[in-house]
N, C-alpha and C positions, 0 to 999 in steps of 0.2 A: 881758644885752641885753634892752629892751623896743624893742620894735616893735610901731608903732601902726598895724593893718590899713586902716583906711580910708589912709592915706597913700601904703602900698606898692599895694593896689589897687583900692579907690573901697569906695560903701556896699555894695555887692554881691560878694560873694563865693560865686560859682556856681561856674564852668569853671576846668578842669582844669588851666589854662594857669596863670592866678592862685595857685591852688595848687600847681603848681610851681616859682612864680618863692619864695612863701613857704620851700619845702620847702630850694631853695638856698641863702635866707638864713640857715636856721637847721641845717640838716643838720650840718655840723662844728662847730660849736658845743658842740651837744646831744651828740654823740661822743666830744666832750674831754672829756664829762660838765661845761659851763658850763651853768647855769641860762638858760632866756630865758621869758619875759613877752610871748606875742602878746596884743594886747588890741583888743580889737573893738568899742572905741567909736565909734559913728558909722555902724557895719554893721548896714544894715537886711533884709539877703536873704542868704541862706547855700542852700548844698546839699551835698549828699554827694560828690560829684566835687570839689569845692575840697577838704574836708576829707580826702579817700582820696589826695590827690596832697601836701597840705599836710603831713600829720598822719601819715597811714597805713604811709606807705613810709618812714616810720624806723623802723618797725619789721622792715627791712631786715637790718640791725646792730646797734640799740638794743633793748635788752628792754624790754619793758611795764611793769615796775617801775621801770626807770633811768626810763624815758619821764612817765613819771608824776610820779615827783621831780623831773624836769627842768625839766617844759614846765609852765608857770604860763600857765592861759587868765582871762581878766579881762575882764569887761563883755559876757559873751555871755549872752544869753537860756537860760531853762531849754531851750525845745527845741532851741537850737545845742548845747547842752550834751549832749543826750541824742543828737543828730547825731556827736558828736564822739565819746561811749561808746560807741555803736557799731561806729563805725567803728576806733577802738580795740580794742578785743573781737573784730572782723573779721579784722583786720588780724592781729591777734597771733596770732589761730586758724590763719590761714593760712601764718603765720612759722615757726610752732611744732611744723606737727602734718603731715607729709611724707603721709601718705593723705590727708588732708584737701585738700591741695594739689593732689593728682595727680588728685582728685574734682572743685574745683571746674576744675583746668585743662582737665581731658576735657570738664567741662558748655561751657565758653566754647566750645571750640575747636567744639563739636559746635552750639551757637549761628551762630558764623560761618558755618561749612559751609552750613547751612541759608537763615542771609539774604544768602548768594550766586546 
C-alpha cells in the first residue's frame, strides 16, 4: 500500500488526531506483515504528536524490527526523519522494557495530578 500523506491529511502533519486517522489506515496492514509506503510529498510541517499516534503505537503489537521492514517512509526531510527515529526508539523503549513503562507512567500520572 502507498499512501500519500498530503492527501489523507493536508501539508501539515501536527495533532494527534491526523495521526491516528494515519495509524488506522495502516495498523492491520503492517500486522499481516504487508509492506506500506507513507510518503510525505507535499508535507511541509510535521511534529511529534502526529508521528507518536501515526508511527508509535504500532509498536503496540508490531516489533521494531518487523516495523522497520515494514514501513517504507519516502519524501520526508532529514529532520522528519530524525522525528520519526525517535520516536521509534521511544516507542519501542516503552514497548519493551515493563520498568521503564511503570517509570514513565508514574512520571505522567504524577504530571496530571499536579496541573489539576
Amino acid at each position: 500500500m502507498n499512501l500519500l500523506i498530503k492527501n489523507s491529511v493536508g501539508p501539515r502533519c501536527i495533532i494527534k488526531e491526523d495521526g491516528q486517522r494515519i495509524y488506522a489506515a495502516i495498523h492491520e496492514l503492517l500486522k499481516n506483515g504487508d509492506t506500506v509506503t507513507l510518503d510525505f510529498n507535499g508535507v511541509s510541517q510535521f511534529a511529534s504528536p502526529f508521528f507518536n499516534f501515526a508511527i508509535g503505537q504500532l509498536l503496540n503489537d508490531i516489533s521494531e524490527n518487523e516495523l522497520r521492514r515494514l514501513l517504507i517512509i519516502e519524501n520526508l526531510n532529514e529532520s522528519g526523519r530524525l522525528v520519526v527515529d525517535r520516536v521509534i526508539e521511544n516507542a519501542a523503549q516503552y514497548h519493551g522494557d515493563k520498568d521503564y513503562q511503570k517509570i514513565v507512567d508514574d512520571i505522567l500520572e504524577q504530571q496530571a495530578k499536579e496541573s489539576d
